[in-house]
C-alpha positions as CSV (number, residue, x, y, z in Angstrom):
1,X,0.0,0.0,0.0
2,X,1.6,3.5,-1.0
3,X,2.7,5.9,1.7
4,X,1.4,8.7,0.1
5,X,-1.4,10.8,-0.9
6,X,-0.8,11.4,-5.0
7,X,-3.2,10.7,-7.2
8,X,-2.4,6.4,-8.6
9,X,-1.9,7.2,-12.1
10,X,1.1,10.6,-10.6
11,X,2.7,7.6,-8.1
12,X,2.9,5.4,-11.0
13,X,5.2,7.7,-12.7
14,X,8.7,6.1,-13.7
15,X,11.4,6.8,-10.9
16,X,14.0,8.3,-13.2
17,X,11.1,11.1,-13.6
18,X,12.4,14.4,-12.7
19,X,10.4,16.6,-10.4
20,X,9.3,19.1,-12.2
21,X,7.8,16.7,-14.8
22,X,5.7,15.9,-12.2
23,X,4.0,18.6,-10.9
24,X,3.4,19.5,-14.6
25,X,1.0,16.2,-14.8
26,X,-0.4,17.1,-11.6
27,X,-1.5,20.5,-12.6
28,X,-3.1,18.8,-16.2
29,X,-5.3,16.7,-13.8
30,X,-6.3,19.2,-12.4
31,X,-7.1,21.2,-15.1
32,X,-9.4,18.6,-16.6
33,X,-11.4,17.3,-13.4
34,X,-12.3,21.1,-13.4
35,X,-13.8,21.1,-17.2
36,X,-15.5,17.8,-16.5
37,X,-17.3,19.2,-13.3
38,X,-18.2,23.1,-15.6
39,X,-19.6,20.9,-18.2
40,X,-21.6,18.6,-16.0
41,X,-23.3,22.1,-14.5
42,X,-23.6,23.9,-17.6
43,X,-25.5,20.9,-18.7
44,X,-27.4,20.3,-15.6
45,X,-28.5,24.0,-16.1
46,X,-30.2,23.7,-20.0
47,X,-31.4,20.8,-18.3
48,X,-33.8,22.8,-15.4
49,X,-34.2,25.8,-17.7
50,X,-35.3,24.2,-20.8
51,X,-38.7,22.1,-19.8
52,X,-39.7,18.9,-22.0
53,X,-42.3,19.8,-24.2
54,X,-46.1,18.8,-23.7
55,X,-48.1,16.6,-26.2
56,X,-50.2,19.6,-25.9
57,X,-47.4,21.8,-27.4
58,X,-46.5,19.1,-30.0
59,X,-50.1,19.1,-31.1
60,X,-50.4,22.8,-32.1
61,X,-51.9,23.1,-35.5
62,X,-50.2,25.5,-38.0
63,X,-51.1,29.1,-38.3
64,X,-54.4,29.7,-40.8
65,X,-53.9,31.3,-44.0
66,X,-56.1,34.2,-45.1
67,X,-57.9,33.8,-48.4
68,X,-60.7,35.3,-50.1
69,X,-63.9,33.9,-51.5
70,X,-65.6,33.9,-54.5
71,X,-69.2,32.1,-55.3
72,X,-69.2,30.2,-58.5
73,X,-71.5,32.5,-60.3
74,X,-74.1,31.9,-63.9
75,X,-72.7,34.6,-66.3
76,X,-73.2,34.7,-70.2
77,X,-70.5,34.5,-72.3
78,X,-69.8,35.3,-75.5
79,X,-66.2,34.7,-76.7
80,X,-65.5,37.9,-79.0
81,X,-65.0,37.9,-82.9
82,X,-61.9,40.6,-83.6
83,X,-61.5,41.9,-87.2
84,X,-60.0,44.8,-88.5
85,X,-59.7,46.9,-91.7
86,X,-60.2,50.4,-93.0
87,X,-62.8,52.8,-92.2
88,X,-64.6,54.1,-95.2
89,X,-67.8,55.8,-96.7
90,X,-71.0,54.0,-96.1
91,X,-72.1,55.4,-99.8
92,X,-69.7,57.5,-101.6
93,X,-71.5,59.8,-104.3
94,X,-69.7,61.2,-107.2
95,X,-70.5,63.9,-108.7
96,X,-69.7,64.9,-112.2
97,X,-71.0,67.3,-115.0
98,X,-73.9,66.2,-117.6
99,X,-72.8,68.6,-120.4
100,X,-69.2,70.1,-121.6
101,X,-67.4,72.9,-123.6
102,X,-68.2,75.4,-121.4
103,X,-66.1,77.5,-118.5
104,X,-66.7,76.9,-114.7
105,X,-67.8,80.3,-113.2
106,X,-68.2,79.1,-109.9
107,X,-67.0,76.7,-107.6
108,X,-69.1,77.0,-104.1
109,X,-67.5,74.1,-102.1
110,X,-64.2,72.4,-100.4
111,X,-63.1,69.6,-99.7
112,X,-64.1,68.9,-95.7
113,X,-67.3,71.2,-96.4
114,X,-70.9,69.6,-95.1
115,X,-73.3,70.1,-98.0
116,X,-77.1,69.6,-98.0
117,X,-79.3,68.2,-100.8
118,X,-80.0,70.4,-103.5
119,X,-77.1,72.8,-102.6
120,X,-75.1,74.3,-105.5
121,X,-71.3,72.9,-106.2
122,X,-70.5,74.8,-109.2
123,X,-72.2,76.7,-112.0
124,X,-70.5,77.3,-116.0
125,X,-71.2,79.9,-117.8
126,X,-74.7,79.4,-119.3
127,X,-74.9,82.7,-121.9
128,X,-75.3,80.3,-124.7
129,X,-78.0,77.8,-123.3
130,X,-79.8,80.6,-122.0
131,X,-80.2,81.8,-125.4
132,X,-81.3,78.8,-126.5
133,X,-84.1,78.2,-124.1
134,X,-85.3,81.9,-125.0
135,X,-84.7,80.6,-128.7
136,X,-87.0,77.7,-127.7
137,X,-89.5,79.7,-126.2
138,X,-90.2,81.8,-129.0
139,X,-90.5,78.6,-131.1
140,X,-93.2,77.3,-128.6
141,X,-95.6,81.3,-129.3
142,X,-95.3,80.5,-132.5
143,X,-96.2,77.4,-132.7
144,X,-99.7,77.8,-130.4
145,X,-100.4,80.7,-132.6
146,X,-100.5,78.6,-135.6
147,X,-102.5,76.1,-133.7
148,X,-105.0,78.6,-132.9
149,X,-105.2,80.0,-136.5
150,X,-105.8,76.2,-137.9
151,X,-108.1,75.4,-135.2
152,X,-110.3,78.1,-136.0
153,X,-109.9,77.6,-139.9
154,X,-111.2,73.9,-138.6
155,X,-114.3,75.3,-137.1
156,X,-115.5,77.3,-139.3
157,X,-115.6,75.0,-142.2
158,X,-117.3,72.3,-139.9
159,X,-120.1,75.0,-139.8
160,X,-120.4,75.2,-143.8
161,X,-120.2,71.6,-144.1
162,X,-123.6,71.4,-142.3
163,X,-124.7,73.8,-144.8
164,X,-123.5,72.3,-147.6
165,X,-121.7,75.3,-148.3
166,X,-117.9,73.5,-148.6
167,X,-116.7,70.9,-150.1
168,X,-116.0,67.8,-147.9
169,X,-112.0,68.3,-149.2
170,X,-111.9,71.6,-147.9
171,X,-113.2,69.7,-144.4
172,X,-110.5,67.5,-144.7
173,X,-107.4,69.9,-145.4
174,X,-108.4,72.2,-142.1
175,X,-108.5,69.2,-140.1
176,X,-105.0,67.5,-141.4
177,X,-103.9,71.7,-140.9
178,X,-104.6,71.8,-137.2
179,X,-103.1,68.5,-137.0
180,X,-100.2,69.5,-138.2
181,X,-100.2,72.8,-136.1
182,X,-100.4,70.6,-132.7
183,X,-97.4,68.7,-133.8
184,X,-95.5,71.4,-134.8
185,X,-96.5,72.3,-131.0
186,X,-95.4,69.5,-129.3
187,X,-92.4,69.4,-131.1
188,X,-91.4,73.2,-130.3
189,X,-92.0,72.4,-126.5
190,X,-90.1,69.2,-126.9
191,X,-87.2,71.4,-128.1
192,X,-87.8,74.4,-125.1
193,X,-88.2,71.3,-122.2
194,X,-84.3,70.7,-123.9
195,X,-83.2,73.7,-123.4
196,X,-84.6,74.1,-120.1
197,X,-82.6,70.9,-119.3
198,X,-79.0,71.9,-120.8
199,X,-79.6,75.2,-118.9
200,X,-80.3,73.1,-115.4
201,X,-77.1,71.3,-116.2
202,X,-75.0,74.2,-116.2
203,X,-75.3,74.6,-112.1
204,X,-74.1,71.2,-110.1
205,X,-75.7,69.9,-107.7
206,X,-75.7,68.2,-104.5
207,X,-77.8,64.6,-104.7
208,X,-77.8,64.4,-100.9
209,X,-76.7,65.3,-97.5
210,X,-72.9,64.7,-96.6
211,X,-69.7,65.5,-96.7
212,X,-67.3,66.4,-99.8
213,X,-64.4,63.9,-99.6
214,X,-62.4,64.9,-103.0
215,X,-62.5,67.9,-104.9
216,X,-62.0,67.7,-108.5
217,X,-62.5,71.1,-110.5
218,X,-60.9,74.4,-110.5
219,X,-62.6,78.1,-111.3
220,X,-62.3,78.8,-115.2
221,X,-61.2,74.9,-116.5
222,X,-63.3,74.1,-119.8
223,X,-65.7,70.9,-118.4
224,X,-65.8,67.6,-119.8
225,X,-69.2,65.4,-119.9
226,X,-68.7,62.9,-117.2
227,X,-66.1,64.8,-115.4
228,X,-66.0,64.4,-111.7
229,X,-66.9,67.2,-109.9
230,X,-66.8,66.1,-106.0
231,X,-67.1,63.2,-104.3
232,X,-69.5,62.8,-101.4
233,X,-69.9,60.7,-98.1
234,X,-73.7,60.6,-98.4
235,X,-75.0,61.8,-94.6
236,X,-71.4,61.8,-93.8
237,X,-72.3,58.1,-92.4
238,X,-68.5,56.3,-92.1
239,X,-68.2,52.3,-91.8
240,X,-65.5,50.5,-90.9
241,X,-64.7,47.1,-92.9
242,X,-64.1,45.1,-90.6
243,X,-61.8,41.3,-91.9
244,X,-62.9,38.6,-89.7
245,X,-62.0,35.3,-90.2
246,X,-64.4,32.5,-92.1
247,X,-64.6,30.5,-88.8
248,X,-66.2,33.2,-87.1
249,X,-68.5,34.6,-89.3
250,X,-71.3,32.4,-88.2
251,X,-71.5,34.3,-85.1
252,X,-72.2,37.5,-86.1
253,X,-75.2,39.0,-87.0
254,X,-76.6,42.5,-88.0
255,X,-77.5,44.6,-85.0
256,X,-75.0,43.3,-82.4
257,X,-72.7,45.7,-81.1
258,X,-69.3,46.2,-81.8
259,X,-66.4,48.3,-80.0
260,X,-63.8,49.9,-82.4
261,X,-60.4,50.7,-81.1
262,X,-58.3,53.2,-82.9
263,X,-55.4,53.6,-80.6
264,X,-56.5,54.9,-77.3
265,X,-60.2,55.6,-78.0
266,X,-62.9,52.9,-77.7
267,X,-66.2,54.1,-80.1
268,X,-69.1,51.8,-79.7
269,X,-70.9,51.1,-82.7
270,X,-72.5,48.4,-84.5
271,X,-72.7,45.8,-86.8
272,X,-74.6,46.7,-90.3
273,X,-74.3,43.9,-92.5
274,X,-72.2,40.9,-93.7
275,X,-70.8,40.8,-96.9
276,X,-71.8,37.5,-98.7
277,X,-68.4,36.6,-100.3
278,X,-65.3,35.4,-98.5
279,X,-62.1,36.0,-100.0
280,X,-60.8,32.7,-101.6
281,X,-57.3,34.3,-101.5
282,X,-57.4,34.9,-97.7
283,X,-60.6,33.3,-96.2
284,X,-61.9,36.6,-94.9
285,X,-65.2,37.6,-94.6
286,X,-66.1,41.6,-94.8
287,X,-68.4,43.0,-91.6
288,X,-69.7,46.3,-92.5
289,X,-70.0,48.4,-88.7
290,X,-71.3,51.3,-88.7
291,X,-69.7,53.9,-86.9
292,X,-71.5,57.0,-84.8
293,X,-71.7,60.5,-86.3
294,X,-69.1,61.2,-83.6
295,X,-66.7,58.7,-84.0
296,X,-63.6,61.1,-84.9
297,X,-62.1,58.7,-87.4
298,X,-61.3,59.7,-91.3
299,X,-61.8,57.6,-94.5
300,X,-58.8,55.5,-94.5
301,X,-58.0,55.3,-90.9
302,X,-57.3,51.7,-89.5
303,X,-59.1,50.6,-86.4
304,X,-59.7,47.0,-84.6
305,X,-62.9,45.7,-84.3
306,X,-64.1,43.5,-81.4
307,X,-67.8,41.9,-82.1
308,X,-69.8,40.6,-79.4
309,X,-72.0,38.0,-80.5
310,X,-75.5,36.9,-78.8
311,X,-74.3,35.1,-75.1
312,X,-75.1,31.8,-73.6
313,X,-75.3,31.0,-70.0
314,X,-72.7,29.5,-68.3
315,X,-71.1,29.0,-64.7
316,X,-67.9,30.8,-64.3
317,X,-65.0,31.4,-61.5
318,X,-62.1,33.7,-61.3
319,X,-59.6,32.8,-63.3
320,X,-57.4,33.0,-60.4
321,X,-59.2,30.5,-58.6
322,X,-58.2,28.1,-61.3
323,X,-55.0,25.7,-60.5
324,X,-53.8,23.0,-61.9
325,X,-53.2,20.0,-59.5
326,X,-51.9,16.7,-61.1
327,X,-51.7,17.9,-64.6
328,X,-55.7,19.0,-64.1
329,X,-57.1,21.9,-63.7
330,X,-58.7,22.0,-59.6
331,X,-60.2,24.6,-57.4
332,X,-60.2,24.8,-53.5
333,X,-63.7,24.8,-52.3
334,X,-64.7,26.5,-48.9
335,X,-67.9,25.1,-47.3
336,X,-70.6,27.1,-45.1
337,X,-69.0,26.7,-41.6
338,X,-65.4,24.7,-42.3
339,X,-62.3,26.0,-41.4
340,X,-60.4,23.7,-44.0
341,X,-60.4,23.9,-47.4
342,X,-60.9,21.0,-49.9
343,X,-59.4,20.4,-53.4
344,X,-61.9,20.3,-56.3
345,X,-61.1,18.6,-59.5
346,X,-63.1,20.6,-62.3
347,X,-63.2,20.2,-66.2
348,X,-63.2,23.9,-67.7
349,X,-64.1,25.6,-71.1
350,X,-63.4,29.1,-72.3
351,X,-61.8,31.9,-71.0
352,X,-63.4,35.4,-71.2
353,X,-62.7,38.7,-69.6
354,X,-61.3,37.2,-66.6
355,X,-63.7,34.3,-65.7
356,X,-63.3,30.6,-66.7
357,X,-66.4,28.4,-68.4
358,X,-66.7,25.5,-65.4
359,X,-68.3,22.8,-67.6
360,X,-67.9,19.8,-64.8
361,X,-67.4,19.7,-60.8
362,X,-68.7,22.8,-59.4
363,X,-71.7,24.0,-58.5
364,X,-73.0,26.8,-58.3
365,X,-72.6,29.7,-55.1
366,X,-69.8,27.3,-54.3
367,X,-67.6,29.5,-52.8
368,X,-63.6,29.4,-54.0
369,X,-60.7,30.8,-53.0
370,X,-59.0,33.5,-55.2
371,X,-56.3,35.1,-53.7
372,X,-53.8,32.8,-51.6
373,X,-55.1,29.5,-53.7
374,X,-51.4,28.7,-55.0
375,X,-50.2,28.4,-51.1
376,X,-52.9,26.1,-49.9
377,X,-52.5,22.1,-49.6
378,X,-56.0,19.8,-49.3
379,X,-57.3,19.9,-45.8
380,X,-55.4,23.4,-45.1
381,X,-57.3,25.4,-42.3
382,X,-57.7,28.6,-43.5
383,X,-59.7,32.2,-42.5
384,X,-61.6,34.6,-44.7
385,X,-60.5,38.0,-45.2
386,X,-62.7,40.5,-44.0
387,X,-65.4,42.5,-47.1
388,X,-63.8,45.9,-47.8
């Protein structure tokens, strides 16, 4: 048994061992019976200040997501047919002169001016058919005077023929004279009603209301027969030709409406009529729309129709209540009184303005959830925003 105090493994120490050497391994001992005891406390401390957790505790559901609701709702729908094209007159009238060879004298009209029916566009210088219908005139006295004289001549010798005082030939040649007196009538106001037209032909007139597009004389030119004079947008009615494709032609129909967009403005007008050709070169069909009296827009402006054809009922949700789920298309329903949301396969069919056609699985008032649907999981437990 030793006869000392030291620690077994220090007495065990060779005896060529200096003594410095060994109060060196004594102090190491030391040293590490002190960390063992700090680390035993420092554990025995987390220990009492960190208390094993109830099964309460390890229970606690996951905080609820806020969503909003939507009912599934019957809207109708009517996909829209979109065409586009030029906008042009709905009749374009042009006017031109009836007689030439002589000067224009007056031209009462530009281009941009509103006319009305009946107004005067230009006049030529009518001196010389003037004279002619006086001519004419003259023709026509002279020719009811003759009448008169035969028609008399015609009488009187009716009254000797009861007589027996004139021959019957002398009968006969009064009446073949005042025959010939009422043609020579006829014809002289055949030949005044002429010159009364070439005279009327010498001032231009408007056919119509509207608007003079084109211009198409100058003061003093020499006119032409059949030159034009003006062109016209009768009423100052504009269209716009709308190119729609074949496959969507069946839809539309005079009378439904139709919003035109020409850069920023949206005119609402409507559909007139449907050309009955297609083009074989580009299978487009023409959709005359007629535009408002205050649509702003020029002949040969271009502008993008959008027809809306005749609806059909359908039941529709948000279309960002729509997810797709295993390559399908689902919706997270919401019942009266749950707390946890359900996944909803659905089958859907167009998508219009927003909504999306629900042709299978939902029903509807239904409620979904739009906003926070791509966070949610089946069986999530979940609470409904407030109404604003």
């Amino acid at each position: 048994m030793p006869d000392h105090n030291l620690p077994q493994h220090v007495a065990l120490a060779r005896p060529g061992m200096s003594r410095a050497p060994r109060r060196g391994l004594r102090i190491a001992a030391l040293a590490g019976v002190a960390a063992i005891v700090v680390a035993a406390a420092v554990l025995g401390f987390r220990a009492v200040s960190s208390p094993t957790p109830t099964p309460a505790a390890q229970r606690l559901a996951p905080p609820a997501l806020t969503v909003v609701l939507t009912p599934a709702t019957e809207l109708l729908l009517a996909r829209p047919v979109i065409g586009d094209g030029s906008v042009v007159a709905w009749q374009e009238l042009v006017v031109g002169f009836e007689m030439g060879g002589l000067r224009v004298v007056e031209v009462a009209f530009e281009e941009g001016d509103r006319v009305a029916g009946g107004q005067v566009l230009a006049r030529l210088d009518d001196a010389v058919p003037a004279a002619q219908l006086a001519q004419a005139e003259a023709a026509v006295a002279e020719a009811e005077s003759a009448l008169g004289m035969a028609q008399a001549d015609l009488r009187r010798a009716v009254e000797l023929t009861r007589s027996d005082n004139v021959a019957r030939q002398t009968l006969e040649q009064r009446q073949s004279a005042a025959r010939q007196a009422e043609a020579r009538l006829l014809a002289a106001r055949a030949r005044r009603d002429e010159a009364a037209a070439r005279l009327a032909q010498t001032r231009v007139l408007a056919p119509s209301d509207g608007v003079v597009s084109r211009r198409g004389i100058l003061l003093g030119a020499v006119a032409q027969p059949g030159q034009e004079v003006a062109r016209l947008i009768r009423d100052g009615r504009l269209e716009l030709d709308a190119r729609v494709p074949e496959l969507d032609l069946g839809a539309v129909r005079p009378g439904q409406p139709v919003r035109v967009r020409h850069g920023d403005r949206d005119i609402v007008a409507q559909v007139r009529a449907l050309a009955p050709t297609v083009g074989g070169d580009n299978r487009l069909g023409i959709v005359h729309v007629a535009l408002p009296a205050e649509s702003g827009l020029q002949p040969g402006m271009f502008a993008q129709a959008e027809i809306r054809p005749d609806g059909r009922a359908a039941l529709t949700v948000p279309q960002e209540a729509v997810l797709f789920r295993d390559a399908r298309p689902a919706v997270f329903i919401l019942a009266d009184g749950a707390e946890r949301v359900s996944l909803r396969p659905i089958r859907t069919g167009e998508r219009i303005g927003g909504v999306v056609e629900v042709v299978e699985g939902l029903s509807a008032g239904e409620r979904v959830v739009t906003a926070g649907a791509g966070f949610l999981s089946d069986g999530d437990r979940v609470r409904i925003a407030p109404a604003h």
